[in-house]
N, C-alpha and C positions, 0 to 999 in steps of 0.2 A: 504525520504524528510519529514520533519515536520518545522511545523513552529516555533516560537521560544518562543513559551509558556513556561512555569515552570514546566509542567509535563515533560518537554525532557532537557532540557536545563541546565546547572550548570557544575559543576568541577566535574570530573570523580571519583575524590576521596569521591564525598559530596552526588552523585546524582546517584539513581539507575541505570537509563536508562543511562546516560553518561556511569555507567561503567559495564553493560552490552555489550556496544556497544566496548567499547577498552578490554574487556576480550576478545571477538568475532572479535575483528581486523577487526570493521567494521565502515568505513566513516558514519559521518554523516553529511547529508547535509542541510542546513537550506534554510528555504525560504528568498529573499533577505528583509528587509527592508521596507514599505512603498512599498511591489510587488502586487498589489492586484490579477494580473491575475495570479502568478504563484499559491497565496494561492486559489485562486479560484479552482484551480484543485483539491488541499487538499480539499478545501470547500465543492465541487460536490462530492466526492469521499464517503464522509462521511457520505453528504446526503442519498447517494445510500445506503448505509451501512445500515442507520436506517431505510428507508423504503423498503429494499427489504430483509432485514434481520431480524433485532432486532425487528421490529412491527408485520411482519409476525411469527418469532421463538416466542414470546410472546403471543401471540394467540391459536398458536397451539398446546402448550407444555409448561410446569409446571418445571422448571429444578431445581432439587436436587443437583445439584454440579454445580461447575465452568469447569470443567474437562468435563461434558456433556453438555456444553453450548460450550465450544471449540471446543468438536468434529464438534460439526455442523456446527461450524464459519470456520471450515478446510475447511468442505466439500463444502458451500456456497464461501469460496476463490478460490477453485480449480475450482468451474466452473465457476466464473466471471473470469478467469485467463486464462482457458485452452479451455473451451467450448462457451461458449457465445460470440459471434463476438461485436466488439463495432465499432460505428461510428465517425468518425471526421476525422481533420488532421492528428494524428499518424498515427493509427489502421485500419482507409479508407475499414472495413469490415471485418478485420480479429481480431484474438484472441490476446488481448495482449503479451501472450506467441508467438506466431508466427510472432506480429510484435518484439518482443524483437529479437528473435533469427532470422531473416531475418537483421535486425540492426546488429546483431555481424558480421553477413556472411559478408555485404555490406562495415562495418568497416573495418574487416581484409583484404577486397580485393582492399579497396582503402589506407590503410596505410603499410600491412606489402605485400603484393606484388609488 
């Protein structure tokens, strides 16, 4: 989900990220309109992003390439994703990964059963 800025946004034929996304047969979903709470999720996400990320990886480390600045954006993904339990409505204490795949189970059992 991204909001509808210029960096994601345009004709697949004009726009990188449009046509990476239809190379990849991958939806893209926009934030609605005048949704402030939905971009708010974007918003906090981002947040998180720079200060538990990019301000820390910048302090610590000197990066020579783009490629070893990825590495570690993997590695800081995979544990906000897989390890780190988050709080709220969705997630209620568990790993976003866990709440996703608990959502598939809960899906499949209440439409294709």
């Amino acid at each position: 989900m991204t909001d509808r800025g210029t960096e994601y946004c345009g004709r697949a034929d004009k726009h990188d990220y449009q046509l990476f996304l239809a190379i990849n047969d991958i939806d893209h979903t926009k934030t609605k309109v005048k949704s402030p709470q939905t971009n708010g999720i974007c918003e906090r996400f981002h947040k998180t992003i720079l200060q538990e990320f990019y301000q820390v990886a910048f302090r610590k480390k000197l990066y020579d390439s783009i490629g070893a600045l990825q590495t570690d954006l993997d590695e800081w993904l995979h544990n906000y994703n897989h390890q780190r339990t988050h709080q709220g409505k969705m997630c209620c204490g568990r790993t976003p990964f866990q709440t996703m795949i608990e959502g598939k189970q809960i899906w499949k059992e209440k439409f294709v059963n």
